[in-house]
N, C-alpha and C positions, 0 to 999 in steps of 0.2 A: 504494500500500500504506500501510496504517496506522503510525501513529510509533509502534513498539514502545516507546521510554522507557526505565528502569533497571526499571519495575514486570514486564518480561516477558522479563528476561533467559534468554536460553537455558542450556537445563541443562548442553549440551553442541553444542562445534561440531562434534561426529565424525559423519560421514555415515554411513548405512545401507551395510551391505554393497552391497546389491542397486543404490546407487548409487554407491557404488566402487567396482565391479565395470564400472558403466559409464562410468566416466570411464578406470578403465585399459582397455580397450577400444577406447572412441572419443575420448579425449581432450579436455580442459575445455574446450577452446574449440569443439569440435564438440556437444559435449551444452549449452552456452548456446544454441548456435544451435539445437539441435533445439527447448529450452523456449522460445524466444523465436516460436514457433509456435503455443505454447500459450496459450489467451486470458487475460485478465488473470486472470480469477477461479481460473482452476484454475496455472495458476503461484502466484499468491500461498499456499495450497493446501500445495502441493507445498514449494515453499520452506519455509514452517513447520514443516511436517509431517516432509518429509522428508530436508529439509538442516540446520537446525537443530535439529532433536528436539523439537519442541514436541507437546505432546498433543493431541488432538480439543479436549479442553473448554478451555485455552487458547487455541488455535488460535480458536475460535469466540468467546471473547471478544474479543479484539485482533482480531477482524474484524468484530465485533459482527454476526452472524451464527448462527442455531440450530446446535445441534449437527449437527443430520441433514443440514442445509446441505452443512455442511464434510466430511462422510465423505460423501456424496454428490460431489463436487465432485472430492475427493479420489482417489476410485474412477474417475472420467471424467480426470482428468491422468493417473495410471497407466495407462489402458487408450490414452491419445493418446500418452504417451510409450515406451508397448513398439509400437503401430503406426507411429511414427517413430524408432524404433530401428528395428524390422523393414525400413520401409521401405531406411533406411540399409544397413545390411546387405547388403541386396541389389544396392542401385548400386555398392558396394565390389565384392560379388561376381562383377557385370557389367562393370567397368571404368568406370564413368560416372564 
């Protein structure tokens, strides 16, 4: 990942609901290991995005990166991170 510097400081470290939601859920050290699944591009992604509050057009500079890239990208980590949630879920619910 890129050396964010003091020029991209984040607005804010408060996570999205929809991601505290899954951390009290499945607990931090189980959702590292779900994103650590996820390939570099769409973690990096995700992380900006969605952990540290960073915008699309931020996010796409400090990745240097088109926008459409990054909302593209963005949309395929959320769609691997709710099918390994899912997945999870389920082996909880099976006993696994």
């Amino acid at each position: 990942m890129t050396d964010l510097g003091a020029k991209w400081a984040p607005v804010s470290l408060q996570v999205s609901d929809e991601i505290a939601d899954c951390v009290d859920q499945f607990g931090q050290s189980d959702l590292i290991n779900l994103m650590s699944a996820l390939s570099n591009e769409h973690r990096e992604v995700l992380v900006l995005c969605g952990l540290l509050g960073y915008d699309y057009e931020t996010a796409a500079e400090i990745l240097e990166l088109p926008l459409g890239t990054v909302r593209s990208r963005l949309a395929r980590a959320r769609e691997n991170m709710t099918h390994l949630l899912q997945e999870s879920e389920h082996q909880i619910a099976i006993g696994s």
